[in-house]
N, C-alpha and C positions, 0 to 999 in steps of 0.2 A: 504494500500500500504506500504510494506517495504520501510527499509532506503535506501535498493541499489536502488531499484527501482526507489523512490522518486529522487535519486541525479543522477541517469543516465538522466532520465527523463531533468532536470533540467540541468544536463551537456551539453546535444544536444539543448537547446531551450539558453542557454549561449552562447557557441559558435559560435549559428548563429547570437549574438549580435553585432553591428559593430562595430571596436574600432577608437571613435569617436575621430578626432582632434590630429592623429598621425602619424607623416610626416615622424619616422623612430624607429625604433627598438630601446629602453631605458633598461635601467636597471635600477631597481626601490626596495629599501629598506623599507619594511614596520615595525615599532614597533608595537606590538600587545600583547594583553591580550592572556593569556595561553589557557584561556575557547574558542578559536578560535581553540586550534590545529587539530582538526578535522575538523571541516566546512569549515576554509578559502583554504587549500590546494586544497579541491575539486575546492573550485571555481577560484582557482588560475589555473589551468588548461586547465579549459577553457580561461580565459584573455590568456593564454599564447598562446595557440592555435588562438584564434580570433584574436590577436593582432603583435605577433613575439615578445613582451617583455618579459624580464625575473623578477622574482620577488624572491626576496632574505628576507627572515622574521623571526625576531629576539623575540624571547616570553618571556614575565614574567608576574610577577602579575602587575596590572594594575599600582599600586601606583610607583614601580619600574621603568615600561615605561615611568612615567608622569616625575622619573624625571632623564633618560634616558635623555629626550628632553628638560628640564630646562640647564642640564648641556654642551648643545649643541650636542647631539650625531647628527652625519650627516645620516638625514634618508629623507624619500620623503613623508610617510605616517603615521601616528600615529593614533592606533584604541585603546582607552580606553575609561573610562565614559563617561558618554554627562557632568557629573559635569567636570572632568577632562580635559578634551578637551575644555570648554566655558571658565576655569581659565588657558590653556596656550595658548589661544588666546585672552584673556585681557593681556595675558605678550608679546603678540608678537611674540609668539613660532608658532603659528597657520594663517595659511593664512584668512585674515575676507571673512566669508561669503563660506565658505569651509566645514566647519563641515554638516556631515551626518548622520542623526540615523539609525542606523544597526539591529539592535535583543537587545532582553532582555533575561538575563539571573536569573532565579528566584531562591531561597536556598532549599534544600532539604535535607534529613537525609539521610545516606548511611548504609548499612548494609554489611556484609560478605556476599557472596553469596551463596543462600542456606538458611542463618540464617531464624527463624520467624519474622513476619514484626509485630515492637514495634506498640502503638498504641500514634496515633501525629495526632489526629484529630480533636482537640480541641487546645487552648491553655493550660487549667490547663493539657489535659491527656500530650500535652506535655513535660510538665514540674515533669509532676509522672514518664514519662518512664526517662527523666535524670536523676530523683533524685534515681533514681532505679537502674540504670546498674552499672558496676563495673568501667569505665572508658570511658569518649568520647572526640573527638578531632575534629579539625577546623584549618585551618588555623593562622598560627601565624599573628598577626596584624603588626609586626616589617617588616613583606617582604614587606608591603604595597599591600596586598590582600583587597581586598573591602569585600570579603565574610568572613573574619575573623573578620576583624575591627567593619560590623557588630553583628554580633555574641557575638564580646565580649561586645560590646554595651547592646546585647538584654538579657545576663544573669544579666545584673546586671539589668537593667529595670525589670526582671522578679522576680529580689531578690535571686536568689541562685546561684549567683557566687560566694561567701566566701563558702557555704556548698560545691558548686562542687568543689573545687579550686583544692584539694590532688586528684581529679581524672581525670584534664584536663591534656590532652596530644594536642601540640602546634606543630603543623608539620610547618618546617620551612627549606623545603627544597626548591630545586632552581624554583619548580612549573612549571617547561620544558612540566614533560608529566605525563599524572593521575596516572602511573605507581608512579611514587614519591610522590604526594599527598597523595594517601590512602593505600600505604605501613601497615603503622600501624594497617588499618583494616585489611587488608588481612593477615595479621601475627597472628591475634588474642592479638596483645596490648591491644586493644581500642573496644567496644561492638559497637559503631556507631559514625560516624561522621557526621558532618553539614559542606553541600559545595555547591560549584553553581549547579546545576541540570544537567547544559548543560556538566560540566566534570566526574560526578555522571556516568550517563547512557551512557560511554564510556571508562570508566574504568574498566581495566579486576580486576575477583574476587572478585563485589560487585555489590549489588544491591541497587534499587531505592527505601525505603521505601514509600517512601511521599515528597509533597512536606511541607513547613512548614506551620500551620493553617493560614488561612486567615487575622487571626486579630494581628500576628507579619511577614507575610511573606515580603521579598522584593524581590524588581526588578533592576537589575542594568541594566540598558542601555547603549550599548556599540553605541559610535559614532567616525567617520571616518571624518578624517581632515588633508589637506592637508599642512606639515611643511613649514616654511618660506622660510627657506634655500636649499629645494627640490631645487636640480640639473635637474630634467626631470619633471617641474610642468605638463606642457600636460599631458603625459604619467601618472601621476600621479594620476590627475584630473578622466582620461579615466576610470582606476582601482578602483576610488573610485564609480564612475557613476555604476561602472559593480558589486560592490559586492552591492549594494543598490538595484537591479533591481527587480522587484516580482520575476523572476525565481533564484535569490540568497536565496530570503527569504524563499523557500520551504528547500534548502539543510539548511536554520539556525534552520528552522523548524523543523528537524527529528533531526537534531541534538539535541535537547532539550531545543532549545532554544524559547522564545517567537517572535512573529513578530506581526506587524499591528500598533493598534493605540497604542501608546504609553500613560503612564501612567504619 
């Protein structure tokens, strides 16, 4: 089954969701992780349609949102890590007993579209096709990207981050939409980049090579949590219920994203 399919499908079984515990039409601010900007609009769609509220949603890299809401931004929902979300609800930032696991989103190598797909089926061939290409990039770890910050983590675990150093290319752009992410590949700077999957296979002019070997891959799990200071907690509450529901998890699903039991 196609992705339209899958999210039509899935739009009409949303819909006829009810939106529970809501006594009048709200307008509701969600922060959210960039690797959403495809999957949550669908399903914002539907809420809007089930429900008469509108929903207004602000994207960045995760680390950025987290501290969006440390510095008090006034919003109603905040969808980042399940780490990230359990530490601004140890600070107060998070309503207790609110937080939601969403999808996981796993890392993958990107390619130019068209390109031959490198070989990342291992960790050492991994690590031959880096030390091999002319130049690859990832996310800068300073935006507070979780798929950079690993990354940078995992070359040096792997030991050739000083050899790759003069060929990393550090995209550190504002992460809105994969049009800017993988810019660099699409241009021919950069031979491949490591990114979340779920923004990989929805961004124009690249391909999916892989995801990364088993024995370094992660999974970031994105969780939904309702802010302190939400103005329209019901309505809030309602949207958080509605993007969690199985007929959610199919649109996070073709989205690229993982769902079920958690890791």
């Amino acid at each position: 089954m196609g992705y339209r399919k899958i999210v039509t499908t899935a739009f009409v079984l949303l819909v006829a969701m009810p939106a529970v515990g809501i006594a009048q039409a709200a307008d509701i601010k969600v922060l959210a992780s960039g690797s959403l900007k495809l999957a949550l609009p669908q399903l914002l769609a539907g809420f809007k349609k089930s429900s008469g509220n509108t929903v207004t949603i602000v994207y960045g890299p995760a680390g950025a949102i987290t501290g969006l809401i440390k510095k008090g931004d006034a919003a109603d929902v905040a969808i980042v890590s399940r780490a990230q979300l359990e530490g601004l609800e140890s600070q107060g930032k998070v309503a207790p007993g609110s937080r939601v696991d969403i999808a996981g989103s796993a890392l993958g190598v990107a390619i130019r579209k068209g390109a031959p797909k490198p070989d990342i089926g291992s960790v050492e061939a991994f690590k031959r096709t880096l030390l091999a290409v002319r130049a690859i990039g990832f996310r800068d770890p300073a935006t507070g990207s979780l798929s950079g910050t690993y990354t940078a983590g995992l070359l040096e675990r792997l030991g050739i981050a000083q050899e790759l150093k003069p060929r990393i290319r550090l995209d550190n752009s504002d992460g809105e939409t994969p049009e800017n992410v993988f810019q660099a590949l699409v241009k021919g700077e950069i031979d491949l980049q490591i990114g979340q999957i779920s923004e990989i296979v929805i961004a124009p002019g690249v391909d999916l090579a892989g995801p990364l070997p088993s024995g370094i891959q992660n999974v970031s799990w994105l969780a939904a949590g309702l802010l302190a200071t939400s103005k329209a907690p019901e309505a809030a509450r309602a949207l958080i219920s509605f993007i969690s529901s199985p007929a959610a998890a199919a649109v996070f699903k073709a989205g690229g994203f993982q769902v079920g039991e958690k890791n």
